[in-house]
C-alpha positions in Angstrom: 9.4 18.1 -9.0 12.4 18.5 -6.6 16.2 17.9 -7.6 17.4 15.4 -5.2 19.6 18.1 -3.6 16.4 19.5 -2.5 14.3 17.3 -1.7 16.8 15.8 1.0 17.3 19.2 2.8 13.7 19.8 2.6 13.1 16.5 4.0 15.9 16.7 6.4 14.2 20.1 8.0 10.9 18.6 8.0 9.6 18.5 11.8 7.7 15.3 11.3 7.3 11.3 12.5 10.0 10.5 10.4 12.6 12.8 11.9 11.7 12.1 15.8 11.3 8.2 14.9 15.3 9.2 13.7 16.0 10.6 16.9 14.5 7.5 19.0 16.9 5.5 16.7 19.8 7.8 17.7 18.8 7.4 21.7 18.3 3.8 21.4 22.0 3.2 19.7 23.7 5.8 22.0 22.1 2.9 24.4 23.9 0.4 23.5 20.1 -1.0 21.4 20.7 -2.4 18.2 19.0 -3.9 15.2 16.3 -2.5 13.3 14.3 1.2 14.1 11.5 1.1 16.6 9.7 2.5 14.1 6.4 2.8 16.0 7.8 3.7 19.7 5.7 6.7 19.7 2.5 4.5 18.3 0.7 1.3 19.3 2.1 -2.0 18.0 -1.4 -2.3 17.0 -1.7 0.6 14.9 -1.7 0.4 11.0 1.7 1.6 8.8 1.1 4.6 6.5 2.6 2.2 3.4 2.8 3.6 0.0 3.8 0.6 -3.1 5.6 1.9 -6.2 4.6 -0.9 -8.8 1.4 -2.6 -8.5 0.9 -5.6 -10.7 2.6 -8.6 -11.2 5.1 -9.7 -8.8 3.8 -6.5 -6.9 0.1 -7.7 -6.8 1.7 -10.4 -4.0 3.6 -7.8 -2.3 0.8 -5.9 -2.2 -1.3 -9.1 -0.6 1.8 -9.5 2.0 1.1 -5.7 3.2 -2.9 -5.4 2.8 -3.6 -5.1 6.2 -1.9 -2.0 6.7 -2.7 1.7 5.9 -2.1 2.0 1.6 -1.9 5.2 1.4 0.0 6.0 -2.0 0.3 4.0 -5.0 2.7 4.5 -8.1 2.5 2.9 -11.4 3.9 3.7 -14.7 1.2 2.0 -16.3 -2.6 3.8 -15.5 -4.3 0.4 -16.4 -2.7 -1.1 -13.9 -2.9 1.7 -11.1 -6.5 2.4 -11.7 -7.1 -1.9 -11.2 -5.5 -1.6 -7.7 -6.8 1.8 -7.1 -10.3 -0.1 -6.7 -8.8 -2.0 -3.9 -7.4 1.2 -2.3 -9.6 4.1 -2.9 -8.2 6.1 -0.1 -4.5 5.9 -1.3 -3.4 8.9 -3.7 -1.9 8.2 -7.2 1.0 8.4 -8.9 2.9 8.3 -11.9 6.5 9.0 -10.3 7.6 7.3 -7.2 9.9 10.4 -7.3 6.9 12.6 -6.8 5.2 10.3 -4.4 7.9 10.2 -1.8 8.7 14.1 -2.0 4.8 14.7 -1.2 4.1 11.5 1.1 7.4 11.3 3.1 6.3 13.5 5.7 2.7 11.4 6.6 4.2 7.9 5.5 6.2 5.1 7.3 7.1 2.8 4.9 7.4 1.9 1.2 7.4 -1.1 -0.8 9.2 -1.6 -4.4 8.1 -3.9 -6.8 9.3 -2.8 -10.1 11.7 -4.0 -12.8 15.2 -4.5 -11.7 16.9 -0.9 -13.2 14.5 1.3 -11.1 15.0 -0.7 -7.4 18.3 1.1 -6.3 16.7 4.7 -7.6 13.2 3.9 -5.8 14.4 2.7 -2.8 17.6 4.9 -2.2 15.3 8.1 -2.2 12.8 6.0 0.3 15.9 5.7 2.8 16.9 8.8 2.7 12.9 10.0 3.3 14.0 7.8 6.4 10.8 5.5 5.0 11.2 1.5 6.1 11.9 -0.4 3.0 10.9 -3.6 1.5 12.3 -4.2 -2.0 11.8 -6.7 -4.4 14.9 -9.2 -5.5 17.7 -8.7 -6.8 18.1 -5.7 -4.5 19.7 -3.5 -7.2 20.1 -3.8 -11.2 24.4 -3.7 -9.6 26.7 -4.4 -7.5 27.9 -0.9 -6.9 24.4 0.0 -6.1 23.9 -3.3 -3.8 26.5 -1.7 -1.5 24.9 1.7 -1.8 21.9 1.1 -0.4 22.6 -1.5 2.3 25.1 1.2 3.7 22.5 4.1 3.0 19.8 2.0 5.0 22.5 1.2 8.0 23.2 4.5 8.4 19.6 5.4 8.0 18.8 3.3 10.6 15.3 2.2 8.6 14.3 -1.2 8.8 14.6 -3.5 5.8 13.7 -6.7 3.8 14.2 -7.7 0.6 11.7 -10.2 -1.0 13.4 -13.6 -0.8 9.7 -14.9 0.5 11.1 -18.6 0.7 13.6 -17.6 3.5 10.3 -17.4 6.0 9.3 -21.0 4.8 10.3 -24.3 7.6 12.1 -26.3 5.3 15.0 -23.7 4.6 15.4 -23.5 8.8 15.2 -27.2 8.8 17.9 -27.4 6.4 20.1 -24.9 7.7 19.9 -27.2 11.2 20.9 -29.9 9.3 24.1 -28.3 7.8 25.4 -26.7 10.5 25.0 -29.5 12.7 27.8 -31.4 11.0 25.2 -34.2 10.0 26.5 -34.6 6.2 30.3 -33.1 7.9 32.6 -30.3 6.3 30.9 -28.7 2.8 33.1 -27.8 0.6 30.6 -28.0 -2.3 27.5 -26.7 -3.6 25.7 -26.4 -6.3 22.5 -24.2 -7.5 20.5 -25.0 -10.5 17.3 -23.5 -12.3 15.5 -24.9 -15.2 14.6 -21.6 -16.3 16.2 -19.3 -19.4 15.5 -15.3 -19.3 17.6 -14.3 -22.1 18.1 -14.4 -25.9 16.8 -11.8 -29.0 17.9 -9.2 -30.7 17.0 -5.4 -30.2 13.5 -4.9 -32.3 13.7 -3.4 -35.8 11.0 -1.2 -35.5 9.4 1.5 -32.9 6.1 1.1 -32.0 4.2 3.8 -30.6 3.6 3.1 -26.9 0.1 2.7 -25.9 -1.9 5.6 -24.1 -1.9 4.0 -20.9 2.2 4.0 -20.5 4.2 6.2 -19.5 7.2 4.9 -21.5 10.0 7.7 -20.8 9.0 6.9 -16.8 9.3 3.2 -17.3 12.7 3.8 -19.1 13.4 6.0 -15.7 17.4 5.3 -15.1 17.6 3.3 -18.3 19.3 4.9 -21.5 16.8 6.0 -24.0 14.8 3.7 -26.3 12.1 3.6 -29.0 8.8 1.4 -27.6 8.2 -2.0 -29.2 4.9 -3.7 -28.4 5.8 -6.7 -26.3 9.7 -6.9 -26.0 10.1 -4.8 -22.4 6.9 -4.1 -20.4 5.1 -6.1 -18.7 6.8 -9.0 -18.8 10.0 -9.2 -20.7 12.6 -6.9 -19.7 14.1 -9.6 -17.6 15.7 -10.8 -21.1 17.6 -7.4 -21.3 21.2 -6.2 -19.6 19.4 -2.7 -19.4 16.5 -3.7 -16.8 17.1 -7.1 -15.4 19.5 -9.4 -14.8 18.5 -12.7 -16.9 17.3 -16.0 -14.8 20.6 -15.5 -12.3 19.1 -12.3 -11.3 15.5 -13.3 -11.1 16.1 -16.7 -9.5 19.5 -16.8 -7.6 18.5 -14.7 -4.5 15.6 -17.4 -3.9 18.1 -20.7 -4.9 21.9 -18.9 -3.6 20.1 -17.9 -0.2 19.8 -21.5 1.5 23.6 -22.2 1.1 24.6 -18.3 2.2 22.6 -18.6 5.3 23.2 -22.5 6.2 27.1 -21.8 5.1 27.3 -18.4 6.5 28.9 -16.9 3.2 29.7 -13.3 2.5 32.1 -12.4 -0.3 33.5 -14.9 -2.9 37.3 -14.6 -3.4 36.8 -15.7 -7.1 34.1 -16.1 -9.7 34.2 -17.3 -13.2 31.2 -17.6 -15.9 30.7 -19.7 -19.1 27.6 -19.2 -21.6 26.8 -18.6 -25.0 28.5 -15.9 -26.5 28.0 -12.6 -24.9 25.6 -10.4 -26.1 25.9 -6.6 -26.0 21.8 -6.5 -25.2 20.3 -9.5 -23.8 21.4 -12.4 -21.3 22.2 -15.3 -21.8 19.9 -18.4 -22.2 21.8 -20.7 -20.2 24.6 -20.2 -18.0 27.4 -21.8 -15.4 29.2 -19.5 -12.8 31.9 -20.4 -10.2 32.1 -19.4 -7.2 34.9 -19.7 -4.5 34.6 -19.0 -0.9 37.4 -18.4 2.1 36.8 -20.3 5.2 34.5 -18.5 7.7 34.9 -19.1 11.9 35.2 -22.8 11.6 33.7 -23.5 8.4 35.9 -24.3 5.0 36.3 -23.3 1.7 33.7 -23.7 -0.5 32.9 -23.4 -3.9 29.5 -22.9 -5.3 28.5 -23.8 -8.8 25.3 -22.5 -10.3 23.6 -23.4 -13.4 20.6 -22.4 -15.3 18.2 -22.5 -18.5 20.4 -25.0 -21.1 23.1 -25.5 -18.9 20.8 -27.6 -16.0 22.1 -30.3 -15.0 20.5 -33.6 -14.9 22.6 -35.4 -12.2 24.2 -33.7 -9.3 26.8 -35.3 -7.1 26.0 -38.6 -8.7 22.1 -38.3 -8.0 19.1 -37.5 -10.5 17.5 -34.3 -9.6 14.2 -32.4 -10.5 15.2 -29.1 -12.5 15.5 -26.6 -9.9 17.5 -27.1 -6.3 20.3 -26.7 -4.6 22.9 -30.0 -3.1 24.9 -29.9 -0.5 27.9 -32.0 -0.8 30.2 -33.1 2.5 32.7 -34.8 3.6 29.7 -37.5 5.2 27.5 -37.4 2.9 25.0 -34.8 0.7 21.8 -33.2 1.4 19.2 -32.1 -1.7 17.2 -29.0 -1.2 13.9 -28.0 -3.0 11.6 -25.0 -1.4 9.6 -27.6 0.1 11.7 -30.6 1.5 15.3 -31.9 1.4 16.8 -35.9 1.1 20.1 -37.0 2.5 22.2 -39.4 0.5 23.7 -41.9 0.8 20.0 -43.1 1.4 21.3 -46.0 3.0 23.3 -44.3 5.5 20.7 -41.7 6.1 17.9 -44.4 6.3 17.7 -43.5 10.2 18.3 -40.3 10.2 17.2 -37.9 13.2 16.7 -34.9 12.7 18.7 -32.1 15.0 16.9 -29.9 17.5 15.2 -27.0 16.2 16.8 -24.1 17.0 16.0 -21.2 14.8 12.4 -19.9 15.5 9.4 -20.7 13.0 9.1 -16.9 11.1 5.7 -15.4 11.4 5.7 -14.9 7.9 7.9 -13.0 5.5 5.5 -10.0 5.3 4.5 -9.8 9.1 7.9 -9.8 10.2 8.9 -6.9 7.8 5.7 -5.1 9.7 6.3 -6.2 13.0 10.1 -4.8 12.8 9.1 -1.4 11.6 6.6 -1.3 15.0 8.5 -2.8 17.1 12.1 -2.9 16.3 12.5 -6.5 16.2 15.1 -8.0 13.8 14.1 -8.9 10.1 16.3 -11.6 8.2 16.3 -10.6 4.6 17.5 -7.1 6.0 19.8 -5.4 3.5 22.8 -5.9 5.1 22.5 -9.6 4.4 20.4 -9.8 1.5 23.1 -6.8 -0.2 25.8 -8.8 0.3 23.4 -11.6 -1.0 22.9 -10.0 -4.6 26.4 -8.5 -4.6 27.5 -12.4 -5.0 24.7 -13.0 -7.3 25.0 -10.0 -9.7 28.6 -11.1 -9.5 28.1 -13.7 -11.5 27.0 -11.8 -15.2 29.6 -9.5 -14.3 31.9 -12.4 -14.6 30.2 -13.6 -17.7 30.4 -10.6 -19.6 33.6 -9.8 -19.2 34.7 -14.0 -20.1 37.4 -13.8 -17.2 37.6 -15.4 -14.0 37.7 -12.5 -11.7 39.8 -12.1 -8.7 37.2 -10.4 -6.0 37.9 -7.9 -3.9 34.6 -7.8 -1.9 35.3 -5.4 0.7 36.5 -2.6 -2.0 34.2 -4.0 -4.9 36.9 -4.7 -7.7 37.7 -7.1 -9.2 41.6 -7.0 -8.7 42.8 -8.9 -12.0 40.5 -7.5 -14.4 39.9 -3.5 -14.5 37.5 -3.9 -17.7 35.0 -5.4 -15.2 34.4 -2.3 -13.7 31.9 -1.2 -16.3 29.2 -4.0 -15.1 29.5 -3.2 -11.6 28.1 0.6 -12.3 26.7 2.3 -14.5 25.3 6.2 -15.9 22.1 7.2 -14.6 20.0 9.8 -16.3 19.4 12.9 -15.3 17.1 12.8 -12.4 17.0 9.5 -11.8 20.9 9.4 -9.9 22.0 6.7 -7.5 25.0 8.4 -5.2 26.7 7.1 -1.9 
């Protein structure tokens, strides 16, 4: 296996698609072209992508249904149970154990690459992808931090691959629908919002015993960035590690790209100026059960301040903005009145004012589907709107959220320079050691 040193000069010298697909990007933005790589400007729109897909079960097993109808032609998988399953499927593709392996040997015959795994091993998965120059799609949160967030949406900008992370919901009608709404001044001036999800990934204790781990796991490649750890049967993989600081990110980091996007897109957010967080007590291993942050943010072109509350697990609430609500959504709250968001529709209250309500024009497309537009923009260069530029900045504000929880301070937020300017402690939960091998650098 390659250090990373070398595999990027090796990569780098490599006379192959990748590298001329690289210089088409260079031609088109000394043009004046810009947006996403015309990936396939030397092939058909109609031909397949040469995908490979590090994870393949769970969560992946849709991601892997989004890309089906393309060329599969590597699949990784820490666990050989679950490779072998999906190697049925996709006889052709080669397997692997290591995604670091797979994109060293595949770069140089592959176009893209999709990443499906638990949250610590997305920034070291999909930073070695970019630099591979491979178009990425990457499961949410983006990153396991905030430091890493910033890494890779610069890495891919410069890279000039295209992107998308897996909010799937963004693609659906309503959220356009709603967005419409908002910005058309129909409820007027939000300067409130809040978030909520009746779910809790958190709580327990680290497990008193090792177990050994089973034949089919590679257990030192599913730790991977992580610090090292004994095995315990049922505590971390499959489904679990969401409950731990060391792989995931609790129910904010599994739920609050899907809930937070519909108010940063409709509001146009960025960077909060301030964020503040209040839970159980803080424990050194697992996140919290239930949890409140604040959010403030500046004014942006002519919209105001606005602070965004979320909620989740034991801190839900019932009533929001004087209204019962179902236990997951997010409410809009202006100066004319409030608008109540689910995935699937959205009510405007007062009823009674809204009793007549006509829709505005539609004005942002229908998407072809979250999947087929990821595909169509590595073909054809056409934009994608979970791209990691927006979905970076996305999870930076998300992820920002435990970071103010652990550290039980409201933090002053410098999002430009990632710091929070009142509170140098913080620092420690916005990056973290890698080891060896498994490195994510600017």
């Amino acid at each position: 296996m390659p250090t990373d040193s070398n595999f990027n000069e090796a990569v780098s010298a490599r006379p192959n698609r990748r590298n001329v697909l690289r210089a088409i990007t260079g031609a088109a933005m000394a043009a004046g072209v810009h947006g996403s790589l015309p990936a396939a400007a030397s092939n058909s729109p109609n031909e397949k992508l040469k995908v490979l897909i590090v994870g393949t079960a769970n969560r992946a097993a849709a991601n892997i249904a989004g890309v089906q109808s393309q060329d599969i032609v590597g699949l990784c998988d820490v666990d050989q149970n679950y490779l072998e399953r999906v190697s049925a499927t996709f006889p052709g593709a080669t397997k692997y154990r290591d995604y670091r392996e797979m994109i060293s040997s595949e770069a140089d015959k592959a176009d893209a690459i999709v990443v499906s795994t638990a949250d610590h091993h997305h920034a070291p998965a999909t930073i070695r992808a970019i630099r591979a120059g491979l178009h990425c799609y990457c499961e949410k949160p983006l990153t396991h931090t905030i430091e890493e967030a910033r890494i890779i949406a610069t890495a891919a900008k410069k890279a000039g691959v295209v992107t998308q992370m897996g909010t799937q919901i963004h693609a659906e009608d309503n959220y356009r629908r709603v967005v419409e709404i908002v910005q058309s001044g129909a409820i007027g001036d939000v300067n409130e919002v809040h978030v909520w999800v009746g779910k809790g990934w958190g709580g327990g204790e680290l497990p008193e015993k090792a177990d050994p781990p089973p034949a089919h796991l590679d257990w030192d490649l599913w730790l991977g960035p992580a610090p090292e750890r004994p095995y315990a049967a049922g505590r971390y993989h499959p489904a679990q590690w969401r409950r731990w600081w060391q792989f995931g990110q609790g129910t904010l980091g599994d739920m609050g790209c899907h809930y937070m996007d519909l108010p940063f897109w409709a509001l146009k957010l960025r960077h909060p100026i301030s964020c503040e967080a209040e839970g159980p007590e803080v424990h050194p291993e697992t996140c919290p059960l239930g949890l409140t942050v604040r959010y403030k943010f500046p004014s942006r072109d002519e919209m105001p301040p606005v602070d965004l509350t979320w909620y989740d697990g034991s801190m839900t609430p019932k009533k929001v903005a004087g209204q019962r609500v179902p236990g997951s959504g997010v409410m809009f709250v202006g100066s004319e009145g409030s608008l109540f968001a689910s995935y699937t529709n959205y009510k405007l209250f007062p009823k009674e004012k809204f009793a007549d309500f006509t829709p505005p024009e539609e004005t942002i497309p229908n998407s072809i589907g979250h999947y087929a537009e990821w595909i169509k923009a590595c073909k054809e260069g056409t934009p994608t709107t979970c791209n990691f530029d927006y979905s970076g900045a996305l999870s930076e504000s998300v992820l920002l959220g435990n970071v103010a929880f652990r550290t039980g301070k409201k933090l002053d937020w410098d999002g430009e320079n990632l710091r929070a300017t009142n509170c140098p402690e913080a620092d420690a939960f916005l990056r973290k050691e890698y080891r060896e091998g498994w490195e994510v650098t600017a």
